[in-house]
Residue frames relative to the residue before (quaternion, step in Angstrom):
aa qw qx qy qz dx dy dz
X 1.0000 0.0000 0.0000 0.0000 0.00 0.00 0.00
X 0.2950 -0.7799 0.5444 0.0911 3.50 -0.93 0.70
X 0.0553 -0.7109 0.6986 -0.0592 4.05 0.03 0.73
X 0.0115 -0.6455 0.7297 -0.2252 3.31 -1.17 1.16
X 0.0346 0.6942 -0.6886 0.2068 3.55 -0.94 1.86
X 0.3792 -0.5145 0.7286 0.2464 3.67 -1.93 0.46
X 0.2457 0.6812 -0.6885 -0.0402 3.47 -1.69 0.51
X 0.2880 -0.6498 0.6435 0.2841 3.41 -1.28 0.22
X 0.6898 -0.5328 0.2039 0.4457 3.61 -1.20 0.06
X 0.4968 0.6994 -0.3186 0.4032 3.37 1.27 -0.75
X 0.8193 0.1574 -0.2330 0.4998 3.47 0.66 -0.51
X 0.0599 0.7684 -0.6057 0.1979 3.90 1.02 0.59
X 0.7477 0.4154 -0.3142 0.4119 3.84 0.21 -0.78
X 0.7969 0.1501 -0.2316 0.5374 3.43 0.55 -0.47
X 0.4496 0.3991 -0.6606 0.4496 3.45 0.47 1.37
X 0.5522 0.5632 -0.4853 0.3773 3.97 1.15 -0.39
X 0.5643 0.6765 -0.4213 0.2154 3.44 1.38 -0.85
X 0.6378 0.6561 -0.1436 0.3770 2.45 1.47 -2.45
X 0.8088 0.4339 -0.2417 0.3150 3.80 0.64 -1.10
X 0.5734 0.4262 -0.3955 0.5772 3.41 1.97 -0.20
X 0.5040 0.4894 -0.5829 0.4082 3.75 0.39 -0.04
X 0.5821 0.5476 -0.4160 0.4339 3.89 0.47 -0.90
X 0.8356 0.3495 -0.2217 0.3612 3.41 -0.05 -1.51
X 0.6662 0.4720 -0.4674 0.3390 3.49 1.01 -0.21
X 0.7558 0.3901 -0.3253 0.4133 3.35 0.76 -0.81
X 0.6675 0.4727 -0.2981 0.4921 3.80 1.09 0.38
X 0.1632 0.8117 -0.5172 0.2168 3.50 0.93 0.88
X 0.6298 0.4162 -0.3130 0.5763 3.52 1.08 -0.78
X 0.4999 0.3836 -0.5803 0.5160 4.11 0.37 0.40
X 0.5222 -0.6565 0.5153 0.1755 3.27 -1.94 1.62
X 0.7675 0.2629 -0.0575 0.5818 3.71 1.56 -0.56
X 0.2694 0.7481 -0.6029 0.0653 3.27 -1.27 0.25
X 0.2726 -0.7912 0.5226 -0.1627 3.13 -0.53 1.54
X 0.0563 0.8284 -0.5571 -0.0149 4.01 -0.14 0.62
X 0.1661 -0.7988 0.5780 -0.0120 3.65 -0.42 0.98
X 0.1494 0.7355 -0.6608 0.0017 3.95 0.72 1.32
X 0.1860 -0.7544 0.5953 0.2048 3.62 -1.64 0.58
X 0.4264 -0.8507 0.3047 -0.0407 2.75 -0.45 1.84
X 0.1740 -0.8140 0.5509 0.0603 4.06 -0.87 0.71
X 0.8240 -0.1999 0.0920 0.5220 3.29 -0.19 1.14
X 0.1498 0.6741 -0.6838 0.2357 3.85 0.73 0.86
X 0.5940 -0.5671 0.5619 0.0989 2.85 -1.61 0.52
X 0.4854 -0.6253 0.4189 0.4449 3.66 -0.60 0.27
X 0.7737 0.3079 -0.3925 0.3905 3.82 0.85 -1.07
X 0.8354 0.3092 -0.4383 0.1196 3.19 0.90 0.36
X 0.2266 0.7571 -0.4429 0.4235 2.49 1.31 1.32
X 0.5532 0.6611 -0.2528 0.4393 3.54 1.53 -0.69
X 0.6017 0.6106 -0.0659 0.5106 3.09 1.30 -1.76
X 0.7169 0.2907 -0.3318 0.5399 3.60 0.60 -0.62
X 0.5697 0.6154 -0.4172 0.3504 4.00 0.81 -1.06
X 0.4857 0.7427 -0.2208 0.4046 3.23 1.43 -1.20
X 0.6877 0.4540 -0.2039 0.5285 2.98 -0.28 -2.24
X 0.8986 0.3669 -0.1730 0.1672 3.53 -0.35 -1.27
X 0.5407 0.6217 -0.3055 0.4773 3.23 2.00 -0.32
X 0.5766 0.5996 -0.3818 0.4029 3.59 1.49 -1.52
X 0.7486 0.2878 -0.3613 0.4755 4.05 1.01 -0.66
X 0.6197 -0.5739 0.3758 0.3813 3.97 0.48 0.51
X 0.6862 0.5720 -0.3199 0.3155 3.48 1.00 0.87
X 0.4621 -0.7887 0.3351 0.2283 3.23 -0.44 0.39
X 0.1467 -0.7467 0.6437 0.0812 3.61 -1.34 0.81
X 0.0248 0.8452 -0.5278 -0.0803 3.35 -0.88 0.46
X 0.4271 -0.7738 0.4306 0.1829 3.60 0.26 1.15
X 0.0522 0.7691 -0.6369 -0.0116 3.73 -0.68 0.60
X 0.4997 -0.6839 0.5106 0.1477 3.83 -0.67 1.03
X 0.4016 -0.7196 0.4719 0.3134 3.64 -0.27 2.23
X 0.2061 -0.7280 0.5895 0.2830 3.51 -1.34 0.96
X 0.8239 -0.4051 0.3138 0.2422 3.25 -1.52 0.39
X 0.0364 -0.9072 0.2998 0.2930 3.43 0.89 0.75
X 0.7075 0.5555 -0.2305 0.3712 3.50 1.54 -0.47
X 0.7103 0.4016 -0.2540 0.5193 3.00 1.44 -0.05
X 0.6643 0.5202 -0.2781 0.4592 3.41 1.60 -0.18
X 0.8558 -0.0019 -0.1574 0.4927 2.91 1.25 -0.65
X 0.4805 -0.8030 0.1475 0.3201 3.47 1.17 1.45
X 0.2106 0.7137 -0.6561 0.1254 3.38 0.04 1.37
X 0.5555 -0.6471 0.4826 0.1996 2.80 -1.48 0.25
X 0.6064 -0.5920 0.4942 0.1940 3.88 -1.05 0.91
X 0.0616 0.7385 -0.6653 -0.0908 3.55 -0.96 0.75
X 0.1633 -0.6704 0.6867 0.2290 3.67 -0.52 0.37
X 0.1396 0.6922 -0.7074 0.0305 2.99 -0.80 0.79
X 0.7907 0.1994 -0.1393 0.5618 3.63 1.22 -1.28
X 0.7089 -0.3504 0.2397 0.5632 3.81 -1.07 0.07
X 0.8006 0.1564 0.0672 0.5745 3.97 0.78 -1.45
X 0.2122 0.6968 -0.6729 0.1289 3.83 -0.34 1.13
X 0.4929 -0.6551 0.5478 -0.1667 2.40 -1.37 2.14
X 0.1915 -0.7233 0.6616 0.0494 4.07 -0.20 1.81
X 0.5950 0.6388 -0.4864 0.0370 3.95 0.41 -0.66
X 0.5527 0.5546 -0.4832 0.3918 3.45 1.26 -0.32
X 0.5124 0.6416 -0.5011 0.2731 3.94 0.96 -0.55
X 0.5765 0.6856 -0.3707 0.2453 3.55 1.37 -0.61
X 0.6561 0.5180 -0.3152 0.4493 3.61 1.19 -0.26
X 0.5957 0.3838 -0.4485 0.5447 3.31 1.53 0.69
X 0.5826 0.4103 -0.2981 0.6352 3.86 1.02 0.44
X 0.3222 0.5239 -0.7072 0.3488 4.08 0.70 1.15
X 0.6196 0.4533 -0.5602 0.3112 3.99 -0.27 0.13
X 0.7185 0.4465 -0.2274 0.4823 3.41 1.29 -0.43
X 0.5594 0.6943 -0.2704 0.3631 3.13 1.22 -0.76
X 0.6845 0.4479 0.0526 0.5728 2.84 0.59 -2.56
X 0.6619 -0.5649 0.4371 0.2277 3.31 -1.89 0.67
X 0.4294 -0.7132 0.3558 0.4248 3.88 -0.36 0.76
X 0.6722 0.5100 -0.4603 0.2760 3.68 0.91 0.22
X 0.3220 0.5503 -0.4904 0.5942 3.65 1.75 0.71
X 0.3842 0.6982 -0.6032 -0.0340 2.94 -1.29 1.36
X 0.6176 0.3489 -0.3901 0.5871 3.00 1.26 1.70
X 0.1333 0.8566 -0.4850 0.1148 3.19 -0.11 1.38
X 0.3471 -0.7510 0.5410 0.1513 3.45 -0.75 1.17
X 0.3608 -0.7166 0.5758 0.1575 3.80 -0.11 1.71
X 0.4383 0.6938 -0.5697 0.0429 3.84 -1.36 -0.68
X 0.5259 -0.6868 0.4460 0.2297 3.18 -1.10 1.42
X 0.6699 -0.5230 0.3367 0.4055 3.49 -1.37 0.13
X 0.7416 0.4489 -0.2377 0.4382 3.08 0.95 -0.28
X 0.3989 0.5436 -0.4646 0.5741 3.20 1.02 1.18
X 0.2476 -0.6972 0.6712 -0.0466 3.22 -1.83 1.43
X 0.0078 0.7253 -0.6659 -0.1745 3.45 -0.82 0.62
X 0.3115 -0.6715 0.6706 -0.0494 3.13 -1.57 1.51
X 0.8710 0.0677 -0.1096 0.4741 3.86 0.80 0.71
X 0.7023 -0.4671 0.1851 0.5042 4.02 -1.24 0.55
X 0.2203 -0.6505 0.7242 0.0620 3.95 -0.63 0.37
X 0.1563 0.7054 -0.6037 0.3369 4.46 1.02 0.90
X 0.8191 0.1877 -0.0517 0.5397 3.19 -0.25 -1.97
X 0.6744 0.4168 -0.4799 0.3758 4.12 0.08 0.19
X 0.8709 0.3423 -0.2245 0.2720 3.36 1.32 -0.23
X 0.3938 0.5854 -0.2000 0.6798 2.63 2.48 1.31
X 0.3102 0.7446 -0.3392 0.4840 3.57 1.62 0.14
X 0.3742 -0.6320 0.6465 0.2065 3.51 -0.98 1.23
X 0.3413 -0.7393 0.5763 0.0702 3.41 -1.17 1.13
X 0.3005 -0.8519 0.4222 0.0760 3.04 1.96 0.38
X 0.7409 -0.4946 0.1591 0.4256 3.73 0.30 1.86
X 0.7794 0.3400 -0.3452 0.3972 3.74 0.98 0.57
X 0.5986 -0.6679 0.3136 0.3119 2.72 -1.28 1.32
X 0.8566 0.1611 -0.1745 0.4581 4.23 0.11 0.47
X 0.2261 -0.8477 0.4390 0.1938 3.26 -1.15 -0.08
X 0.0111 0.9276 -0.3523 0.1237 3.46 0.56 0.44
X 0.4192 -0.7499 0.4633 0.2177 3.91 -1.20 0.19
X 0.4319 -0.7199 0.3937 0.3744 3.65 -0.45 1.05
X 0.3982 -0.7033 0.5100 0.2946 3.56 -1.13 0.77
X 0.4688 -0.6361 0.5152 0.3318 3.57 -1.07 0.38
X 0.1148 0.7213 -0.6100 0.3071 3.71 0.17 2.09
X 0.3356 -0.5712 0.6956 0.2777 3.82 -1.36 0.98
X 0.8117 -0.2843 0.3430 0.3776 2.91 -2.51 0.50
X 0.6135 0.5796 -0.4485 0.2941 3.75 0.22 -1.45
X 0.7259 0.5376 -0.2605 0.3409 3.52 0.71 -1.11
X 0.6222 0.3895 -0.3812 0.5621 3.57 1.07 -1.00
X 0.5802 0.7044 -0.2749 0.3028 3.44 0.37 -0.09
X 0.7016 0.4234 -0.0447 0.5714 2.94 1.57 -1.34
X 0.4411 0.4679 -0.3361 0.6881 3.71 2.15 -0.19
X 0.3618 -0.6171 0.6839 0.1437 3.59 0.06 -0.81
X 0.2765 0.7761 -0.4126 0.3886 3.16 1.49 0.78
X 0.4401 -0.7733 0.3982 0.2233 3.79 -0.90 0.83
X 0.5524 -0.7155 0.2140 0.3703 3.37 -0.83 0.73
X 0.5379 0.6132 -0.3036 0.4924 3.72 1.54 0.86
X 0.6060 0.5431 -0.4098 0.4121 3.21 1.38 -0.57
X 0.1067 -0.6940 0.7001 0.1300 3.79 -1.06 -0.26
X 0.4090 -0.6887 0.5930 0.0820 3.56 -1.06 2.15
X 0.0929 -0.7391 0.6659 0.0406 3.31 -1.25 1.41
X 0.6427 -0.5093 0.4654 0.3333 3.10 -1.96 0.40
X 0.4424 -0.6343 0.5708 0.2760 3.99 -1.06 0.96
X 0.6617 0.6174 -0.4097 0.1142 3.34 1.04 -1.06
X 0.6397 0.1107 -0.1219 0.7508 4.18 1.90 -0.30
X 0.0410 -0.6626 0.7202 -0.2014 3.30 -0.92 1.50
X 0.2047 -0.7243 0.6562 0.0537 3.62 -1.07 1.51
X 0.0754 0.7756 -0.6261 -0.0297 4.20 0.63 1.03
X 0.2526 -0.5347 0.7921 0.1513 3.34 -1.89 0.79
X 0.5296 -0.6392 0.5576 -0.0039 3.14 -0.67 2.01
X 0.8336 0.4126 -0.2027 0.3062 3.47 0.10 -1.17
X 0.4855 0.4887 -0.2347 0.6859 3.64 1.73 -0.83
X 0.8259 0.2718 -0.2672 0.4154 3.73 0.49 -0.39
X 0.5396 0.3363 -0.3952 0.6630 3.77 0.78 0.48
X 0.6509 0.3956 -0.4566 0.4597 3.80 0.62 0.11
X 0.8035 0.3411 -0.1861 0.4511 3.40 0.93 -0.16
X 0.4894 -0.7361 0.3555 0.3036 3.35 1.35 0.62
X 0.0854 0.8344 -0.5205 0.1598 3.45 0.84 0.55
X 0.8332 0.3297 -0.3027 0.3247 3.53 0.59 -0.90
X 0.4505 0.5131 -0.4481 0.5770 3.35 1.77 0.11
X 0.6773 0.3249 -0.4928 0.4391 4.31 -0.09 0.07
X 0.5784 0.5542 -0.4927 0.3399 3.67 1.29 -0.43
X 0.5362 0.6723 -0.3499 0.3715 3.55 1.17 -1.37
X 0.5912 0.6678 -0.1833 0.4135 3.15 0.59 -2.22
X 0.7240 0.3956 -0.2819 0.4897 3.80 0.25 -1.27
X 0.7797 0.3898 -0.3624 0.3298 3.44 0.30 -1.48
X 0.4475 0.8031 -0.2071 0.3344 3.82 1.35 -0.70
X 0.8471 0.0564 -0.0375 0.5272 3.00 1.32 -1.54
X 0.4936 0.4690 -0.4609 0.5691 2.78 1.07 1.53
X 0.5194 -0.7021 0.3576 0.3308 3.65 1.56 0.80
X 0.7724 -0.4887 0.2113 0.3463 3.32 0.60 0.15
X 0.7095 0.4768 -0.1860 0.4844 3.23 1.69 0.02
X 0.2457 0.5959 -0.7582 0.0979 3.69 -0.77 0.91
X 0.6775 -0.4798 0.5355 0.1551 2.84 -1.95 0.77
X 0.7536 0.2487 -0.1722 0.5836 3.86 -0.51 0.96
X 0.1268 -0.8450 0.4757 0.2090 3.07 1.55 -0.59
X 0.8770 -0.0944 -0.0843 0.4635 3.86 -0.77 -0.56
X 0.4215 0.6652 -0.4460 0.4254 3.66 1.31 0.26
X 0.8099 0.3599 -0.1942 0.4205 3.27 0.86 -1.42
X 0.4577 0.6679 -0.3783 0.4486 3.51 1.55 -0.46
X 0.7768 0.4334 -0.1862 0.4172 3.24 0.74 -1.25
X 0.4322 0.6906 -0.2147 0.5387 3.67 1.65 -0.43
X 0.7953 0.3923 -0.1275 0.4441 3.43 0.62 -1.30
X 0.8508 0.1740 -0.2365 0.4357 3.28 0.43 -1.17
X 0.5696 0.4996 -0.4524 0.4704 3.77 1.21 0.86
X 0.1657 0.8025 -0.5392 0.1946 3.66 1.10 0.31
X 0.7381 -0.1273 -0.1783 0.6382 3.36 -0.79 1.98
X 0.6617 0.3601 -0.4923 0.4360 3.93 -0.19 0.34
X 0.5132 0.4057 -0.5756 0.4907 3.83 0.40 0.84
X 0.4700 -0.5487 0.6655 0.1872 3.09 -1.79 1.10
X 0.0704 -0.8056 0.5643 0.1661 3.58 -0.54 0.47
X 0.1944 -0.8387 0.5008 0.0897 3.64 -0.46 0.93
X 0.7684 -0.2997 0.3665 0.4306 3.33 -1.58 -0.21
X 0.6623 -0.4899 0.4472 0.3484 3.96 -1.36 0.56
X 0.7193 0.5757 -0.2278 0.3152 2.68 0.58 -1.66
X 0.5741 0.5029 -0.4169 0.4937 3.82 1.37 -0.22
X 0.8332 0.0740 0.0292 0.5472 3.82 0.26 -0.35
X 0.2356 -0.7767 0.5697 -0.1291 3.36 0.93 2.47
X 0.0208 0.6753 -0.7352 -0.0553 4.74 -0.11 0.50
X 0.7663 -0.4145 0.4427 0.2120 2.88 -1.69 0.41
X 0.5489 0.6334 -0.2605 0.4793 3.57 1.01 -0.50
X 0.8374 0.3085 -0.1244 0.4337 3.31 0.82 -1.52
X 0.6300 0.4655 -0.3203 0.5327 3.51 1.57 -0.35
X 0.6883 0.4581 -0.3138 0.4668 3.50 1.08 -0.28
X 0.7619 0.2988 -0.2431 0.5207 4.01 0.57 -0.80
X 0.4723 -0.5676 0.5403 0.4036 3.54 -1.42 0.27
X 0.5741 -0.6557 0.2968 0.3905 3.40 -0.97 0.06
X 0.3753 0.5649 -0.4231 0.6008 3.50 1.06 0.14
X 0.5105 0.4121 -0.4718 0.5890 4.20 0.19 -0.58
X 0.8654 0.3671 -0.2461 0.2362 3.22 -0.58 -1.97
X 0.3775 0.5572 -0.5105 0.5351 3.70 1.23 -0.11
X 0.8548 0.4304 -0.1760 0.2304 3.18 -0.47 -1.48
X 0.2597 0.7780 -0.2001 0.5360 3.20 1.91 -0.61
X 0.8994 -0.0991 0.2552 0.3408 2.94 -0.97 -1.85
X 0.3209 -0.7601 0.5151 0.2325 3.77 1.72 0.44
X 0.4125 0.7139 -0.5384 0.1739 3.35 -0.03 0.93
X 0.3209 -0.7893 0.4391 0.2851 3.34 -0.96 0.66
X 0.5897 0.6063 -0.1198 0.5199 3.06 1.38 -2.16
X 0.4793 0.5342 -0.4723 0.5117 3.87 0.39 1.24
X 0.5352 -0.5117 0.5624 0.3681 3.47 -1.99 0.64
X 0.7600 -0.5378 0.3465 0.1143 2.61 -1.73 0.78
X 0.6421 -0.4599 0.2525 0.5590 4.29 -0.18 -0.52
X 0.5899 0.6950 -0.2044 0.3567 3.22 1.13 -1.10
X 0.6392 0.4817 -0.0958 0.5918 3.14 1.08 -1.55
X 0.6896 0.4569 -0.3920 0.4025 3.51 0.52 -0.89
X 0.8417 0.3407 -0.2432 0.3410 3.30 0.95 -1.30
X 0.3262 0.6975 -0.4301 0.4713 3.81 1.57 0.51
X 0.7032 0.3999 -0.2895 0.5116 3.58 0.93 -1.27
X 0.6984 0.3375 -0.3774 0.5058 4.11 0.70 -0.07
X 0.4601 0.6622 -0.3322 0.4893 3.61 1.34 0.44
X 0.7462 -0.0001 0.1126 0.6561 3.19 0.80 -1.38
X 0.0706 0.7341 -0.6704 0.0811 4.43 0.23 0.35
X 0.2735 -0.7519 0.5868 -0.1249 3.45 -0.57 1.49
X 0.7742 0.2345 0.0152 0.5877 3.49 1.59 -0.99
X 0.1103 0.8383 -0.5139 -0.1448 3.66 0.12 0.56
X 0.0819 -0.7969 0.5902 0.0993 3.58 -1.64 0.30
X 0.3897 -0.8807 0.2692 0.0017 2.59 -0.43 1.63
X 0.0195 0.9439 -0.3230 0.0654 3.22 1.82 0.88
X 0.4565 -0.6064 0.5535 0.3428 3.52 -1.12 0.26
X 0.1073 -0.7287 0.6660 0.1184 3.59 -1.01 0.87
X 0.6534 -0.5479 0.3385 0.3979 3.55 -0.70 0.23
X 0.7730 -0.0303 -0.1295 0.6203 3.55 0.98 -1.17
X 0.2894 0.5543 -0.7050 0.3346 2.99 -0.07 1.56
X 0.0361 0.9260 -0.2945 -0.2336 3.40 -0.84 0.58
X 0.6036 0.4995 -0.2634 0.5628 3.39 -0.08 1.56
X 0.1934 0.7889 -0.4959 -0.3072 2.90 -1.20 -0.31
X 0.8374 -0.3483 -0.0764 0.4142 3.69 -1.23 1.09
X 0.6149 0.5852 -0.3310 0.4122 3.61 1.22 -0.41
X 0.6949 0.5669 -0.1995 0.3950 3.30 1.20 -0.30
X 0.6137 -0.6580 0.3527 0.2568 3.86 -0.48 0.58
X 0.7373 -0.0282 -0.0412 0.6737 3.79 -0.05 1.07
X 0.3415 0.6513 -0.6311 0.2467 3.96 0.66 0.68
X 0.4881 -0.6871 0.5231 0.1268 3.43 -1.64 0.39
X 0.3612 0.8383 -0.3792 0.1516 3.51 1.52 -0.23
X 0.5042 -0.7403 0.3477 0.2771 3.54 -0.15 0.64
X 0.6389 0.2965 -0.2105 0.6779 3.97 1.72 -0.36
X 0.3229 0.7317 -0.5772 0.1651 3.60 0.98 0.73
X 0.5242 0.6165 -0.2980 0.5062 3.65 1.12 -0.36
X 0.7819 0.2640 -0.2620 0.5003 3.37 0.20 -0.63
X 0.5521 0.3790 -0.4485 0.5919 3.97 1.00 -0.08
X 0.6043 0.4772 -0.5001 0.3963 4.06 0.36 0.15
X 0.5504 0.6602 -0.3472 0.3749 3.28 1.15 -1.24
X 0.7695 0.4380 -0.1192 0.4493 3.28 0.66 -1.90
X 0.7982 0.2513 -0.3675 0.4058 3.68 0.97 -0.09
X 0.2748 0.7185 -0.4995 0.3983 3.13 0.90 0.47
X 0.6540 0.4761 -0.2579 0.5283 3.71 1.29 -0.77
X 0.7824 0.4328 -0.2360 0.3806 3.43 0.70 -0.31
X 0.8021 -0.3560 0.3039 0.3709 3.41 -1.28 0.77
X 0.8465 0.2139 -0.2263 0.4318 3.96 0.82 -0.66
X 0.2111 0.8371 -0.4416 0.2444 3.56 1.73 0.87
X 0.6341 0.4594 -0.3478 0.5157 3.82 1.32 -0.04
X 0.4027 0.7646 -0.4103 0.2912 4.02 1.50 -0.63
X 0.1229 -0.7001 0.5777 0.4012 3.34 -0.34 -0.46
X 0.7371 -0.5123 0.3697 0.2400 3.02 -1.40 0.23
X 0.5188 -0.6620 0.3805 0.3844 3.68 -0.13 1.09
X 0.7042 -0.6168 0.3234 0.1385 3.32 -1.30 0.39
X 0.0035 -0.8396 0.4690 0.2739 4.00 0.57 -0.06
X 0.0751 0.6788 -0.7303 -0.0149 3.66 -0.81 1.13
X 0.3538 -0.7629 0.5369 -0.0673 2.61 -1.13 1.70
X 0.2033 -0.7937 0.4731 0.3238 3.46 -0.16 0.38
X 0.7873 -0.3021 0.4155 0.3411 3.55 -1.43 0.32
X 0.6508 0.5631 -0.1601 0.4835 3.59 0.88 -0.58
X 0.6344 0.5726 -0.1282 0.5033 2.86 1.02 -2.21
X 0.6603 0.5692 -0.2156 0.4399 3.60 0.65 -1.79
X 0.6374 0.5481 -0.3124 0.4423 3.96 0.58 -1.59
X 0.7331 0.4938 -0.2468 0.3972 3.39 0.63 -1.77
X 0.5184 0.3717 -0.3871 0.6657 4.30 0.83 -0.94
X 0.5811 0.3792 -0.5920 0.4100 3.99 -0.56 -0.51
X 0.8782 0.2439 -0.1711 0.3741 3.47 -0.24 -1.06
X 0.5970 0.4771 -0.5099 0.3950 3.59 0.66 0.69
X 0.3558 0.7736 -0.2874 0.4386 3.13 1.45 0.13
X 0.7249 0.4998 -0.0404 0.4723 2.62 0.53 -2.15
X 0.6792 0.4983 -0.2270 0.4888 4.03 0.17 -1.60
X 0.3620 -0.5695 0.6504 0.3485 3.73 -1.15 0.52
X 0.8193 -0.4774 0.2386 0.2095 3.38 -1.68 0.49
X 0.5069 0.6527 -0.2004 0.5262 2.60 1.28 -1.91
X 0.7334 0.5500 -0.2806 0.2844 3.13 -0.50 -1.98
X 0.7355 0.5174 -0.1361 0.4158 3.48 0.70 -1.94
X 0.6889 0.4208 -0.3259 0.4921 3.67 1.13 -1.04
X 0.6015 0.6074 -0.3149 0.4125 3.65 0.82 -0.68
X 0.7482 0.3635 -0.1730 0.5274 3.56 1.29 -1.08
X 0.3129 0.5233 -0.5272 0.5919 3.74 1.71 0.60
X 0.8253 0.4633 -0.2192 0.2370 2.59 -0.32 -1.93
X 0.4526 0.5547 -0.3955 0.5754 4.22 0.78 -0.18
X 0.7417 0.3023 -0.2776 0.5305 3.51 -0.15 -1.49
X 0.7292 0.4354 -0.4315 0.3043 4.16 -0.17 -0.90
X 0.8486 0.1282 -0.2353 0.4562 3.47 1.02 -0.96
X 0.4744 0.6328 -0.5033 0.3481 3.63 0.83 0.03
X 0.9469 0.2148 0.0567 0.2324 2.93 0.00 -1.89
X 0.5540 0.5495 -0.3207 0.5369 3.38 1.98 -0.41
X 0.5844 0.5414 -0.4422 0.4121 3.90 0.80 -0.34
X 0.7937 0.3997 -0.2296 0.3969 3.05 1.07 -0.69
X 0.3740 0.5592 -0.5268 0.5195 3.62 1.47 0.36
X 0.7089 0.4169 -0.4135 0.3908 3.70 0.39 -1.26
X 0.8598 0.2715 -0.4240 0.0856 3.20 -0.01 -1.02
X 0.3418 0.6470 -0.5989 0.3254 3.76 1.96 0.33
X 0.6973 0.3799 -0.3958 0.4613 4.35 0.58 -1.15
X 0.6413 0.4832 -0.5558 0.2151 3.57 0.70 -0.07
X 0.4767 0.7430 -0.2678 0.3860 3.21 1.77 -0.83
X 0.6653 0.5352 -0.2115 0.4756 3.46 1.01 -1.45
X 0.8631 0.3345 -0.1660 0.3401 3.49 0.69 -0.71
X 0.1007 0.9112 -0.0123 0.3993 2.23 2.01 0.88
X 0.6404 0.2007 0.2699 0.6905 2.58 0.52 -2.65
X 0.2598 0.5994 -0.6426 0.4003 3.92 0.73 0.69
X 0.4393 -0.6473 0.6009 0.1641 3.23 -1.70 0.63
């Protein structure tokens, strides 16, 4: 199995987490290979992972983050003070990665794997080029992609890409092509890029492959209300994947506070990301600090305070009513950029 992640140095520990959760529960796989591209890592911790990963007989092979704007001409939106292309890189693994990877199991650092990944990572991708889990998005959004009423918008955060169907089809030249003529700006940025121009070519799998914070934290009745979605699995399914979550993701929820790497955090899989780093090279670290701002502090006071209901209902207005429509006036604006 190949497992292929982006980190900078800052988060080196909780990719060590992310890469012993894999290897423990996949001891019965005859290979495993991890390909993290890397941003200014240090050497020890670069040691520290070689380490970690030799002690289980497997291999890591570090590749240096390439340059996405100059390697593979995109194009710059300012929109904020510092906008960051490095996640586009998991739509450029056919170039990236070596041409004898042609199945590679993407997954941010902040993912945990909490069971075997045998029979998910031997699955017939069945004539499309990835596999992936629908995110919990209202109508407004497919709308605002221009997305069709069959497709179904997955999370970027675990993508299963068949490399070979996708360097045979030039995929990363229609990905370029898209971001280009759209000046440099989509919303979600390489989530939605990847969303759009694969419309109906994502396998769409079980929850339980890519468990967000949303679905392990809200009941499903909340998460409706939440995030109006239609295009989404069903209760059952939802409540199998917090039964059995093979993939965790270790997403930021609003009033959640924290996540597990962080001192006095509330994250609901904060236990099972101790569990898993406790195995690794930074199990003596303490845990990073949480400075909250003054803001940060006001905003947990009053989720506290507000009954649930009430609080998801008054999200849920502003996420799908009224924020699609902010994007799509800046999507408009950046647009008509020269």
């Amino acid at each position: 199995m190949d497992v292929v992640y982006h980190c900078s140095d800052s988060f080196s520990q909780v990719l060590a987490v992310s890469m012993v959760s894999v290897m423990e529960n996949n001891k019965n796989m005859d290979g495993i290979t991890f390909y993290v591209l890397e941003m200014h890592m240090s050497e020890e911790n670069k040691q520290k992972l070689n380490g970690m990963v030799a002690s289980y007989g497997r291999k890591l092979v570090l590749i240096p983050m390439p340059n996405m704007q100059k390697d593979f001409d995109f194009p710059i939106a300012r929109v904020r003070k510092k906008w960051i292309l490095d996640s586009y890189c998991r739509l450029f693994l056919g170039t990236i990665l070596p041409e004898k990877v042609e199945r590679v199991l993407y997954l941010d650092c902040d993912t945990l794997c909490h069971g075997g990944l045998k029979e998910f990572w031997e699955q017939d991708l069945e004539n499309n080029y990835c596999a992936g889990v629908t995110d919990a998005v209202g109508e407004h959004y497919y709308r605002l992609f221009e997305m069709n009423k069959t497709s179904r918008y997955c999370n970027s955060g675990m993508v299963l890409f068949d490399l070979k169907k996708w360097r045979e089809n030039k995929m990363e030249e229609q990905v370029a092509r898209y971001v280009r003529r759209h000046n440099g700006y989509v919303f979600f940025m390489e989530q939605s890029v990847m969303n759009i121009v694969l419309q109906d070519k994502i396998k769409i799998l079980h929850p339980k492959y890519n468990v967000y914070t949303l679905i392990s934290e809200l009941s499903f009745q909340e998460l409706k209300l939440l995030r109006h979605c239609k295009r989404f699995y069903n209760e059952k399914e939802c409540k199998e994947a917090k039964a059995d979550p093979r993939l965790i993701h270790l997403t930021n929820l609003f009033f959640v506070k924290g996540r597990p790497w962080y001192e006095g955090n509330e994250h609901p899989y904060k236990g099972i990301f101790l569990k898993y780093r406790a195995l690794t090279p930074w199990k003596d670290t303490p845990l990073i600090q949480m400075n909250l701002s003054v803001q940060k502090k006001i905003q947990f006071a009053v989720i506290k305070i507000l009954p649930r209901k009430l609080l998801l209902g008054i999200i849920g207005v502003l996420y799908e009513g009224i924020r699609p429509k902010q994007i799509a006036r800046l999507q408009r604006k950046m647009q008509n950029v020269d």
